[in-house]
N, C-alpha and C positions, 0 to 999 in steps of 0.2 A: 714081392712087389705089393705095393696096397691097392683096395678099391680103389683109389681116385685115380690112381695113376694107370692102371688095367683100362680104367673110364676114357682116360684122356689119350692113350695107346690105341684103341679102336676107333674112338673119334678120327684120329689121325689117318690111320690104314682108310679109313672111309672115305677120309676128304683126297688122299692120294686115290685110291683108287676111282671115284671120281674124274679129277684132273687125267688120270692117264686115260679112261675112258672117251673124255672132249677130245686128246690129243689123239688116238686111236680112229675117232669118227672123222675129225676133220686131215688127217692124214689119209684116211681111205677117200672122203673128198675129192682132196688134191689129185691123191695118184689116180683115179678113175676116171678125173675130167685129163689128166695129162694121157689116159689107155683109150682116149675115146676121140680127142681132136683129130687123127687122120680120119675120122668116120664123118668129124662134124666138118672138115676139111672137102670132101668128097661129097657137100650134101648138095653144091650146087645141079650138081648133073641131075640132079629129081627132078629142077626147073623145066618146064618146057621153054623152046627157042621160040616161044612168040609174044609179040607185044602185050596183048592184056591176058592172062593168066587166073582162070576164075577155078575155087576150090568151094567146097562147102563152107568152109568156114572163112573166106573173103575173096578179095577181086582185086585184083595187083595190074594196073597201066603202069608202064615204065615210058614216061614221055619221055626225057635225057637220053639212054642209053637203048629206045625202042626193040629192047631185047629184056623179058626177066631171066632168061641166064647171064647176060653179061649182068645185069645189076647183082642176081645173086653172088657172081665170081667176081666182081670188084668189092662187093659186102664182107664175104668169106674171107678175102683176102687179107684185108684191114681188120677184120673180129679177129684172127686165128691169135695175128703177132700181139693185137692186144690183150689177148686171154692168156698168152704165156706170160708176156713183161708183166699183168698185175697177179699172176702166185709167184715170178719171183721177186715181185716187190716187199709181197706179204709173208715170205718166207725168208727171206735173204737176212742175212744176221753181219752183213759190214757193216761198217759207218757209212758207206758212201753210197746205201741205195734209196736214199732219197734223190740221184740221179735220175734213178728211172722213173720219176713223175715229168721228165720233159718228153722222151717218148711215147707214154703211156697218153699224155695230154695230147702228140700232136695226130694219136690214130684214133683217140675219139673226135677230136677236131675234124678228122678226116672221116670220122664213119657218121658224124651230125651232116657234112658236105655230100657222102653221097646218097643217106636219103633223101635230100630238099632235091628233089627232080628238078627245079627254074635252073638249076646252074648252068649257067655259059662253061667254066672250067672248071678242075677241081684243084684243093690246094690252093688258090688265090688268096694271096694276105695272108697269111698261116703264121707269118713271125710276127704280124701285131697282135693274133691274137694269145699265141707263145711267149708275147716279151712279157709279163707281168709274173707266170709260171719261174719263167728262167730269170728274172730278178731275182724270185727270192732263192730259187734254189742252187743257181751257181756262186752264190757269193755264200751262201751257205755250207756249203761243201768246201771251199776254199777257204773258208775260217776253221775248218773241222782240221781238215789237211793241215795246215800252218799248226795247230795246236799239235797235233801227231808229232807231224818233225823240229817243234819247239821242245816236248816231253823225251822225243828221244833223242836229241841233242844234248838235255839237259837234266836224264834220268836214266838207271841202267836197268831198265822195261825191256824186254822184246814186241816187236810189233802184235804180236797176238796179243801180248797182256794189254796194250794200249788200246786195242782194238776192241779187245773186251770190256774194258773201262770205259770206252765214247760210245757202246753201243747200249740201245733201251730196250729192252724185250720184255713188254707185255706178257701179262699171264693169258690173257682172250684174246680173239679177233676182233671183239668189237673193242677191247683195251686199243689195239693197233689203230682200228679207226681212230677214235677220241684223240687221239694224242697229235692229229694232223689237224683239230678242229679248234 
């Protein structure tokens, strides 16, 4: 083997090992914040059961729900499921998890509703503000769909292979992001 090519061998090993490094960091990431939600699940009970709640580092009135624990357990509620549906949004390797941006939209919709303390209800309107999300992404999804069973009607693919062809996988997390923007 010559210099150049020993040169360009190492470069190589480098920049993989690298890449497996990011994939190793942000895989401990994931699985540490998935070993730790029943802790962060569990954090309301630190709340104390009365209206203003003052700590060193601020002063918490709950005029709405006149309890910071029920505000913390209606908060926790609405964080847990949305901290799961976006790492499997960001992980999930279908075609079809650009679904999970209607969920994911409607409990941040939901956790912007229950800090604003003036609410009379919670939830009120949620599908007008939902209808623009679910334009684009269920007609999106259904053109995806239609092409699947267009390709395997009319190509002898197994559904993985197709699957694997309509799917886009990023080398970064911030690739992932960008590709929504």
């Amino acid at each position: 083997m010559s210099n150049k090519q020993q040169t360009l061998t190492k470069e190589k090993s480098k920049h993989l090992n690298k890449a497996d490094n990011k994939e190793i960091i942000l895989g401990s990431i994931i699985a540490t914040t998935l070993a730790i939600i029943p802790f962060i699940f569990n954090l309301y009970k630190s709340v104390p059961d009365t209206k203003i709640w003052n700590t060193f580092l601020f002063s918490f009135d709950s005029q709405y729900y006149e309890s910071a624990l029920v505000f913390a357990w209606t908060f926790i509620g609405q964080f847990i499921p949305f901290l799961l549906l976006v790492i499997w949004f960001f992980t999930n390797r279908h075609w079809w998890y650009h679904a999970l941006l209607v969920p994911i939209s409607m409990y941040i919709y939901q956790m912007i509703e229950t800090l604003n303390s003036d609410l009379l209800f919670s939830d009120q309107n949620l599908i007008i503000y939902l209808l623009p999300v679910m334009a684009i992404i269920i007609p999106s999804i259904y053109l995806i769909r239609a092409r699947i069973f267009h390709k395997i009607n009319s190509v002898n693919k197994s559904t993985q292979e197709l699957e694997d062809e309509l799917t886009f996988r990023p080398k970064s997390l911030w690739g992932k992001i960008k590709q929504y923007f």
